[in-house]
C-alpha positions as CSV (number, residue, x, y, z in Angstrom):
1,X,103.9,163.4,129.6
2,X,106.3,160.5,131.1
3,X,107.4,157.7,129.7
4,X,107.1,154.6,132.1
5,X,110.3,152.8,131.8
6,X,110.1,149.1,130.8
7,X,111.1,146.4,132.9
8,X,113.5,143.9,132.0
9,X,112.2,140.7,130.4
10,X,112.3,138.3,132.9
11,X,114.1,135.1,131.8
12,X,111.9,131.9,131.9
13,X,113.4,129.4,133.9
14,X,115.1,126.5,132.2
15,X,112.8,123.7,131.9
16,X,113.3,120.7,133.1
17,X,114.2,117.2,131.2
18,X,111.2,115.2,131.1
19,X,110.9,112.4,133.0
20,X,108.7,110.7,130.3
21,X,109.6,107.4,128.7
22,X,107.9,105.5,125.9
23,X,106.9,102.2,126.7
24,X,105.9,99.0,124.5
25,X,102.6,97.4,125.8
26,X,100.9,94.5,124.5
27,X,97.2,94.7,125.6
28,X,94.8,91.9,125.0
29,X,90.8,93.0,124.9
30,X,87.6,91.3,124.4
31,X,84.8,92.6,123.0
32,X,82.0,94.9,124.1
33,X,79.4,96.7,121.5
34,X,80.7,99.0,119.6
35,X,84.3,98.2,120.0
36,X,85.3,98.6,116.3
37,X,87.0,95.1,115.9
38,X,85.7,92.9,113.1
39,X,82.4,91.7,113.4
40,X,83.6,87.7,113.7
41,X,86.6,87.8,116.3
42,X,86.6,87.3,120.1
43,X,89.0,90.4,120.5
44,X,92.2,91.3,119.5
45,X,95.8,92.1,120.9
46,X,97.1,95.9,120.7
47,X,100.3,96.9,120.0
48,X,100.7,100.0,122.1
49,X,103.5,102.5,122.2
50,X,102.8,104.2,125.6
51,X,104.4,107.6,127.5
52,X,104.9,107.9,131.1
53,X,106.9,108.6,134.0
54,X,107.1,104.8,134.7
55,X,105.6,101.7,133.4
56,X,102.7,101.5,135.6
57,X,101.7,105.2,134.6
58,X,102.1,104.0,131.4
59,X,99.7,101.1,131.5
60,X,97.5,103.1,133.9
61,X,96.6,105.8,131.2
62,X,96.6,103.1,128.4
63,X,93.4,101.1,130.2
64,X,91.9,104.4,130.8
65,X,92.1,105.5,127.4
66,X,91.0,102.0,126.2
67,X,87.8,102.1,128.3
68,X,86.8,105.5,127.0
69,X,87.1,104.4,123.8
70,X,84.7,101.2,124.7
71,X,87.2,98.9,123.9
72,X,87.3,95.9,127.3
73,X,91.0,95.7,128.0
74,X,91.5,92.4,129.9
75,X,95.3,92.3,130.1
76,X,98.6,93.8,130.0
77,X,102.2,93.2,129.0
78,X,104.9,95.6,129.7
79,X,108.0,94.8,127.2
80,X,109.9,98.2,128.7
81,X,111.3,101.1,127.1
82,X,113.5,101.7,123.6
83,X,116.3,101.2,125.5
84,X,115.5,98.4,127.5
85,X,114.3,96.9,124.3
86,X,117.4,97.4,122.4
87,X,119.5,95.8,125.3
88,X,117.5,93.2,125.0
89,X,118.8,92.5,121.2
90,X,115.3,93.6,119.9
91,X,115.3,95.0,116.1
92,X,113.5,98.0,116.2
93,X,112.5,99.2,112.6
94,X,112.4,103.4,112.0
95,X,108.9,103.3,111.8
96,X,108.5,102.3,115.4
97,X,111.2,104.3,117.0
98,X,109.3,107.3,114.6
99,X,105.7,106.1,116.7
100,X,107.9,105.5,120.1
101,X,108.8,109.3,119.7
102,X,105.3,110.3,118.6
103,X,104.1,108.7,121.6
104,X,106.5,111.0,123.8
105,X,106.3,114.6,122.2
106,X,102.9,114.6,122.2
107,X,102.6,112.4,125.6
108,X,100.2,110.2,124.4
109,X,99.0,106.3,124.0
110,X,99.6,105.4,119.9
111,X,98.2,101.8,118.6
112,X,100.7,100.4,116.6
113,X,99.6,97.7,115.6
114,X,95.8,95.4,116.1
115,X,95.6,91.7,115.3
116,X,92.0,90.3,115.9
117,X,91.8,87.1,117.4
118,X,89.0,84.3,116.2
119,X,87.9,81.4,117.6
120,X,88.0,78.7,114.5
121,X,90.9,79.0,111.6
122,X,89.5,78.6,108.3
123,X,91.9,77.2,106.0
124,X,89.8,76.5,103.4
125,X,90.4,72.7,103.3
126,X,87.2,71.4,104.6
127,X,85.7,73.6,102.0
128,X,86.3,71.3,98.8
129,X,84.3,68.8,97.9
């Protein structure tokens, strides 16, 4: 019997740095059936941490994922990356730096944050009486 000699492992190639970035989005959608935003409000604004190779892949995969989750998107603000952010003087709390990097290891849209809008404030003082 022979032995078959084994080959060297072949080293993997060093991989690259990622060109991904985490972007801050601010989406504004309206309703459509089955949406999921409370039953009373005309839509709502998204707080979207977003990863891409650039902004406008960024927003680009944000509508798309929007749509397929029926949700209308109608528009889109870009607010830029951590770092842009943080030049900017923003204060960015650990929880949203811990979402940001969420967002970029596992290359994916994350909703931060959803305020509904509605068309009439009720403060309660026509109410009384």
């Amino acid at each position: 019997m022979s032995e078959k000699a084994s080959k060297p492992a072949k080293a993997k190639p060093a991989k690259k740095p990622s060109r991904q970035q985490v972007f801050t989005l601010l989406v504004e959608v309206g309703r459509k059936e089955g949406d999921g935003l409370p039953k009373d409000s005309t839509g709502a604004a998204l707080m979207i941490y977003a990863s891409g190779v650039d902004e406008a892949e960024a927003v680009r995969e944000t509508v798309a994922i929007l749509k397929q989750a029926n949700v209308a998107p109608l528009d889109v603000s870009g607010y830029g990356t951590l770092d842009e952010r943080l030049a900017e003087g923003h204060d960015i709390p650990d929880e949203e730096r811990a979402l940001m990097q969420r967002a970029l290891d596992e290359n994916s849209v994350i909703v931060a944050q959803m305020t509904p809008f509605y068309d009439k404030i009720d403060d309660g003082a026509g109410d009384q009486p």
